[in-house]
C-alpha positions in Angstrom: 78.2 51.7 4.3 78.0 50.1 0.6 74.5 49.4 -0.8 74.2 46.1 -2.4 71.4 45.3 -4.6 71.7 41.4 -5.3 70.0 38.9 -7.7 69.4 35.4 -6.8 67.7 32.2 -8.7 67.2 29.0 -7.9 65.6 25.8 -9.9 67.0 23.1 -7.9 65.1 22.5 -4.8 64.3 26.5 -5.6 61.5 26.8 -3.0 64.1 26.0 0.2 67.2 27.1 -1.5 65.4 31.1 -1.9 64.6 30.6 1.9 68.6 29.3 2.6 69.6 32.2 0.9 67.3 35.0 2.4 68.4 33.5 5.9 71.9 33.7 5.2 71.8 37.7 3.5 69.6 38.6 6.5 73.0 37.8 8.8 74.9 39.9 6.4 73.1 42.8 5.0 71.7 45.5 7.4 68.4 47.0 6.1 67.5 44.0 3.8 64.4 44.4 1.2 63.3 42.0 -0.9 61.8 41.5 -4.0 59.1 39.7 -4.4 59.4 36.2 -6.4 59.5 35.9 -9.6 59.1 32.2 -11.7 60.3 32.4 -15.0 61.5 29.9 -17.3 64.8 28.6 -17.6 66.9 30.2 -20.6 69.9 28.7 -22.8 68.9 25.4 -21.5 66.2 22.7 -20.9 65.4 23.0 -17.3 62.5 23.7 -14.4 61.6 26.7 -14.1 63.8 29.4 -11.8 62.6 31.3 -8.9 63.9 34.6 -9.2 64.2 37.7 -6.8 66.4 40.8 -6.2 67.9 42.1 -2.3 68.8 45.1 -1.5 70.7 46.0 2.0 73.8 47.5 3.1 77.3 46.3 4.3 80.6 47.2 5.6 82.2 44.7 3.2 83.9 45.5 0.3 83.0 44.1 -3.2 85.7 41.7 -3.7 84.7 40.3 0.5 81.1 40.1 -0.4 81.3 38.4 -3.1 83.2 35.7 -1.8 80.5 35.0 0.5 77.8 34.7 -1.4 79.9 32.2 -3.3 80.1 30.6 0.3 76.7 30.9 0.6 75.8 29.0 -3.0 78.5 26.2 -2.1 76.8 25.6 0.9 73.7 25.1 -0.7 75.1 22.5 -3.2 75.8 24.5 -6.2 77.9 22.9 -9.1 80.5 24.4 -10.2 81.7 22.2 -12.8 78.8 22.3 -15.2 78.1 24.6 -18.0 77.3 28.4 -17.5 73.8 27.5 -18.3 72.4 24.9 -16.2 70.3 24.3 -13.6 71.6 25.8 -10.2 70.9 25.1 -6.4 71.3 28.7 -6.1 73.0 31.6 -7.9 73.6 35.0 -6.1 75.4 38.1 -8.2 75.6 41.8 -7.3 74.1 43.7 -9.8 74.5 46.9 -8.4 76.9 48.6 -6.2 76.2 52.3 -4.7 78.4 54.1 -2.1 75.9 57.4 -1.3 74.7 58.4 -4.5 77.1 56.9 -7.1 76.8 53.8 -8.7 80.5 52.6 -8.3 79.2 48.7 -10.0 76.6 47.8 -12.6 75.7 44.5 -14.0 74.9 44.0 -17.6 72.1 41.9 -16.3 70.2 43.9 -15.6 69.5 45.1 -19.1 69.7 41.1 -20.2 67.5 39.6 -18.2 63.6 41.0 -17.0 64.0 38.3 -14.1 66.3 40.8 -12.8 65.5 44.3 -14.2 61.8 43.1 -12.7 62.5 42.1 -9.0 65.3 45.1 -9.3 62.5 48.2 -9.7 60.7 46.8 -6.8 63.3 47.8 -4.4 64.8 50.3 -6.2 
């Protein structure tokens, strides 16, 4: 089994969107921990601020498979896709790490980009 360690935000309805999402990884993921909740402010843009956590949990899906549905999962929760790269989301879900035993075979660049994930990310590290 793959480990997953995922980032999610959400400033659109953020409060029931966080909750949509964590529902929707827990069918997924086997072995789920999550971050506790960050709020930070939105950045590039004018906008409410973002909740902001980090998942980590195991599947038998393959990058690519995975994430395709957590794109599912952020359609189904309203997310534009037609609006600019920073804007406010319904709910935004990337892996930011991928580790098959004990090699990292993916690594975001988020992670050293943004605190809201590098944060969340250390407490289930």
């Amino acid at each position: 089994m793959m480990q997953y360690f995922l980032s999610l935000g959400s400033n659109i309805n953020a409060e029931a969107n966080i909750i949509f999402a964590i529902e929707q990884l827990n069918r997924i993921l086997t072995n789920a921990k999550f971050s506790s909740i960050h709020k930070t402010k939105a950045e590039g843009f004018e906008g409410d601020d973002f909740l902001n956590l980090v998942v980590a949990g195991e599947s038998n899906l393959s990058f690519d498979e995975l994430n395709q549905t957590l794109k599912d999962i952020e359609n189904e929760s309203g997310r534009k896709r037609d609006v600019p790269k920073f804007s406010a989301r319904t709910l935004d879900i990337d892996i930011v790490l991928q580790i098959d035993e004990d090699e990292i075979l993916y690594e975001s660049d988020e992670i050293e980009k943004y605190s809201f994930v590098s944060e969340p990310l250390k407490e289930v590290l």
